[in-house]
MARNUVEX-485512 format. One record per residue (C-alpha): residue in three letters; x, y, z. Coordinates in steps of 0.1 Angstrom, whole numbers, plus 5000, padded with zeros to 4 digits. Layout:
BEGIN
@rest: ALA xx: X yy: Y zz: Z
...
// end
This chain:
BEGIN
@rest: UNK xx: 5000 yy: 5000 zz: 5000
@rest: UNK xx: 5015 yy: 5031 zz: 4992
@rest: UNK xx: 5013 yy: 5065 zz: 5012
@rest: UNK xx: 4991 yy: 5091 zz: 4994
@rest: UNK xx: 4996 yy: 5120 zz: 5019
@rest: UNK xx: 5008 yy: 5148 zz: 4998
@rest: UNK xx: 5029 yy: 5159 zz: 5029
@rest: UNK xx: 5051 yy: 5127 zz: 5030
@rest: UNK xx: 5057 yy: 5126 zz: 4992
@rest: UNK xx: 5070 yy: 5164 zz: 4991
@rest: UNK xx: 5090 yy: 5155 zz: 5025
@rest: UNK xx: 5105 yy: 5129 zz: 5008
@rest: UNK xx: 5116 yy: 5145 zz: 4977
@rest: UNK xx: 5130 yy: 5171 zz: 4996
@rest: UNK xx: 5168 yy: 5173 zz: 4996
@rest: UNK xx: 5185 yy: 5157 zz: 5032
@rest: UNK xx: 5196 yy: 5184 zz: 5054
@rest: UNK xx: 5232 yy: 5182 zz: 5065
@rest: UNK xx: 5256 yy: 5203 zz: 5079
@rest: UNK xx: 5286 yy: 5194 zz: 5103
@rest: UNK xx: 5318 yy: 5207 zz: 5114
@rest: UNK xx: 5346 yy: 5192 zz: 5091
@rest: UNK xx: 5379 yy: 5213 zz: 5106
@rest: UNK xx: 5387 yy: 5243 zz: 5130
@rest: UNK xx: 5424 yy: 5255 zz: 5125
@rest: UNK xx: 5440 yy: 5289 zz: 5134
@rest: UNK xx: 5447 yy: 5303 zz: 5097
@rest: UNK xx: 5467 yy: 5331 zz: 5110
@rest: UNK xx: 5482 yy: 5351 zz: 5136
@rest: UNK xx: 5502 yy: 5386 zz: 5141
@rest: UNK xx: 5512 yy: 5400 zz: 5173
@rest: UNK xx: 5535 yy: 5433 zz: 5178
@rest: UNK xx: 5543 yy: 5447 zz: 5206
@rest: UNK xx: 5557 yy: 5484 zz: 5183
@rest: UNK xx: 5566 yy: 5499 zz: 5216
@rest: UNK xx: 5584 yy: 5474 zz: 5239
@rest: UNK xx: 5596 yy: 5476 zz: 5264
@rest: UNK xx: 5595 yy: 5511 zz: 5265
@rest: UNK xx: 5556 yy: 5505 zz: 5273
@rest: UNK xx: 5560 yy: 5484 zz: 5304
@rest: UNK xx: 5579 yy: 5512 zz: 5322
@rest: UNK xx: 5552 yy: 5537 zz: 5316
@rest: UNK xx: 5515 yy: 5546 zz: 5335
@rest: UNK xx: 5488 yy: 5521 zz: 5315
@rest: UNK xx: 5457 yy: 5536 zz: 5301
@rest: UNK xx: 5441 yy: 5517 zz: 5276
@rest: UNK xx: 5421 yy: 5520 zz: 5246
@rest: UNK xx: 5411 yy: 5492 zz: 5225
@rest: UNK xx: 5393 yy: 5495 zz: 5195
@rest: UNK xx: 5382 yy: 5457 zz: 5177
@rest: UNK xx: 5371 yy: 5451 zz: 5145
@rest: UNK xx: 5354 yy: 5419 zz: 5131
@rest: UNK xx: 5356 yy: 5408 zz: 5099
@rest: UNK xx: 5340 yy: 5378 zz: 5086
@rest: UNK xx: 5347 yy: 5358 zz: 5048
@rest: UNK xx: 5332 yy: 5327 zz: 5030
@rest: UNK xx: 5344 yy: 5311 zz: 5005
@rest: UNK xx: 5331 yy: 5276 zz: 4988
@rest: UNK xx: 5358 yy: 5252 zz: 4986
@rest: UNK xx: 5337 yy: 5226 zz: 4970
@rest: UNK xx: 5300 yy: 5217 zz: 4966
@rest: UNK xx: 5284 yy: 5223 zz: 4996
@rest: UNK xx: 5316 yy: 5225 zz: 5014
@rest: UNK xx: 5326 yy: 5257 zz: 5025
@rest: UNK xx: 5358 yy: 5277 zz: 5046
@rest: UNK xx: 5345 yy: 5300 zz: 5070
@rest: UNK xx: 5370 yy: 5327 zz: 5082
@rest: UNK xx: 5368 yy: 5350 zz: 5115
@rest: UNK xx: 5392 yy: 5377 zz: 5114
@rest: UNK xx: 5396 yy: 5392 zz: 5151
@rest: UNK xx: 5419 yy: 5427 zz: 5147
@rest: UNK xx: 5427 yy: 5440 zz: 5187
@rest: UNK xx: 5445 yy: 5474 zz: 5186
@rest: UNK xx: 5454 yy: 5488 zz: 5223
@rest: UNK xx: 5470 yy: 5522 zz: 5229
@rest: UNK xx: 5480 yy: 5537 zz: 5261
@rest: UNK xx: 5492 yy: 5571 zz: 5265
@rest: UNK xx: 5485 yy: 5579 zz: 5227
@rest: UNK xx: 5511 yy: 5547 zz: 5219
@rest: UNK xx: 5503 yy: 5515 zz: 5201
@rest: UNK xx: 5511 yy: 5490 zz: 5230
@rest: UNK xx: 5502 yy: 5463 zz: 5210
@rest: UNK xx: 5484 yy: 5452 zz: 5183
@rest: UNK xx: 5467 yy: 5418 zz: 5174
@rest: UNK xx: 5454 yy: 5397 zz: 5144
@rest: UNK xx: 5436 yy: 5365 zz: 5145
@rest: UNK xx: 5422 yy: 5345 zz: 5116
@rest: UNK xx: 5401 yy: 5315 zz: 5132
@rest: UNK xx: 5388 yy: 5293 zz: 5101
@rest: UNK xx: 5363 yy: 5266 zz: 5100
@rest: UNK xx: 5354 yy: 5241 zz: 5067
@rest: UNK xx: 5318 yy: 5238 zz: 5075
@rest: UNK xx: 5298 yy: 5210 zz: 5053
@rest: UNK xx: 5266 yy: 5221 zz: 5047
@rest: UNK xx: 5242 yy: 5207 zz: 5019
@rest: UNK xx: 5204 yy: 5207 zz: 5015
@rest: UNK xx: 5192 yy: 5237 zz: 5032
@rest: UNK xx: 5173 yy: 5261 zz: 5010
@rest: UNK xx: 5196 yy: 5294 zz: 4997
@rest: UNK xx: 5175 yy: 5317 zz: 5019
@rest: UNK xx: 5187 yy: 5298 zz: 5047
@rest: UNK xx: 5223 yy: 5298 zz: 5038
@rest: UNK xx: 5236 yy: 5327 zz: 5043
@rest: UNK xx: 5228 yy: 5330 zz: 5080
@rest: UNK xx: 5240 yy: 5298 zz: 5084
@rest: UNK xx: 5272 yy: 5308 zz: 5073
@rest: UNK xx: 5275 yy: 5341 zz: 5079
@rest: UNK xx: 5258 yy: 5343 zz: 5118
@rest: UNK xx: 5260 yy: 5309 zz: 5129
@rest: UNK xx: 5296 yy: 5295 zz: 5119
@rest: UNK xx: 5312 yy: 5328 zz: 5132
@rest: UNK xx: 5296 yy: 5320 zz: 5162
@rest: UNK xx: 5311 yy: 5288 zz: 5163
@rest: UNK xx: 5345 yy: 5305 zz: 5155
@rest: UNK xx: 5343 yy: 5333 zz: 5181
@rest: UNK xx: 5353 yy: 5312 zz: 5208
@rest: UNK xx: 5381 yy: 5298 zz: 5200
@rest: UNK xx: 5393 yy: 5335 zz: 5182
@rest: UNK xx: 5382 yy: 5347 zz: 5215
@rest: UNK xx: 5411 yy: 5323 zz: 5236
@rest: UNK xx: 5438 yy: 5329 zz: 5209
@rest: UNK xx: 5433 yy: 5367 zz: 5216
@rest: UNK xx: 5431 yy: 5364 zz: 5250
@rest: UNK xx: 5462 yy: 5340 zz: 5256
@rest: UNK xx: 5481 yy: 5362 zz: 5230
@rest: UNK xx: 5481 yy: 5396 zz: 5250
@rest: UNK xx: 5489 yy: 5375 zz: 5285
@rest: UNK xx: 5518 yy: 5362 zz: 5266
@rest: UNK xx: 5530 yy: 5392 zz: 5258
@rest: UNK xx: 5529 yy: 5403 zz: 5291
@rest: UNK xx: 5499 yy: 5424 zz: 5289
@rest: UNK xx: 5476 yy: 5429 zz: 5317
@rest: UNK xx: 5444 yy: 5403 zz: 5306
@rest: UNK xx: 5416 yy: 5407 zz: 5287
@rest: UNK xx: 5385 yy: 5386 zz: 5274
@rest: UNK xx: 5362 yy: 5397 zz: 5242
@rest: UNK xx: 5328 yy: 5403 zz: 5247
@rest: UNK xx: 5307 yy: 5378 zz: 5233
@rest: UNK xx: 5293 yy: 5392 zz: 5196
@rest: UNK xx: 5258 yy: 5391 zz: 5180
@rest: UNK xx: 5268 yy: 5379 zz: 5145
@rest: UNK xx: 5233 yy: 5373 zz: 5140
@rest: UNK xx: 5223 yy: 5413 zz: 5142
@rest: UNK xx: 5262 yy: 5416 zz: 5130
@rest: UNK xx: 5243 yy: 5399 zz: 5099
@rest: UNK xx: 5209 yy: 5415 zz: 5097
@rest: UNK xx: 5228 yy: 5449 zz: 5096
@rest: UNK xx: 5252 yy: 5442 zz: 5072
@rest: UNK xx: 5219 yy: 5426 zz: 5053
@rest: UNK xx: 5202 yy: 5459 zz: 5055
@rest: UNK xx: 5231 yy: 5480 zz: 5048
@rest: UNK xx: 5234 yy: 5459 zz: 5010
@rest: UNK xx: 5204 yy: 5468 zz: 5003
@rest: UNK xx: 5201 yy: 5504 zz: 5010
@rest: UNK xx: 5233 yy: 5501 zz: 4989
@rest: UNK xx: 5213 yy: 5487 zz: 4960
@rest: UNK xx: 5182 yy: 5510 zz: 4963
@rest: UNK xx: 5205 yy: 5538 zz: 4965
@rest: UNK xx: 5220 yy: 5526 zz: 4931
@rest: UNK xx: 5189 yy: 5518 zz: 4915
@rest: UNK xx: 5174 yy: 5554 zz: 4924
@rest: UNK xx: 5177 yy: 5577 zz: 4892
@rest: UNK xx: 5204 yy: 5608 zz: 4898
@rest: UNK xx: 5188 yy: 5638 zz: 4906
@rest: UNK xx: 5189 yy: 5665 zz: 4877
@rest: UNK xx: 5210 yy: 5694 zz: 4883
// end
């Protein structure tokens, strides 16, 4: 007897949903210290400023190299004191989800699985170089998305609008 339910024959042509975690390496990683040791010997009063920066590219069909890019730049007394670069890097398999779907997966949800482990290199990278600790704050890549999202397409309506006449 065969199943006429509409429901289960659509379900079942349906492409398989699969994603998993293939490989999470340390692509690269730059620390300088400019001002050593000039900038132990001094008052500390840090600034940091951080900046995120997030790329995909497809390796293969369905399989794709996610990369985290964590820059940390720290000044004291108007000096660089030291200055980091992390790229965290993740091949991420991920095959059957619809392309609506894919670009939060990979652009929100496998940063998030990258931060953490950015996050520790950072962090064990500036008590290393003998730098009074600190720990990231954890990151929304899923607003980091929706804003970059939003920014595109202001981008596009602003190219599509017709330049006004002089």
């Amino acid at each position: 007897m065969t199943d006429a339910n509409p429901q289960n024959a659509a379900a079942a042509a349906a492409p398989a949903q699969e994603f998993s975690i293939q490989k999470l390496y340390v692509k690269d990683i730059s620390f300088e210290t400019p001002r050593s040791p000039q900038v132990f010997t001094r008052d500390w009063n840090p600034e940091t400023s951080v900046q995120l920066n997030t790329e995909v590219k497809q390796i293969e069909e369905g399989v794709h190299e996610v990369n985290l890019t964590i820059t940390v730049t720290t000044t004291s007394n108007g000096e660089t004191a030291y200055l980091i670069e992390v790229t965290q890097a993740g091949i991420f398999l991920a095959r059957g989800f619809p392309r609506e779907q894919m670009g939060p997966l990979l652009g929100a949800y496998c940063p998030n699985v990258l931060f953490p482990f950015a996050r520790e290199v950072v962090s064990d990278l500036i008590i290393r170089g003998g730098f009074p600790p600190m720990l990231l704050a954890p990151v929304n890549f899923d607003a980091l998305l929706a804003q970059q999202m939003q920014q595109a397409a202001q981008q596009a309506g602003d190219t599509a609008a017709p330049a006004p006449i002089a």
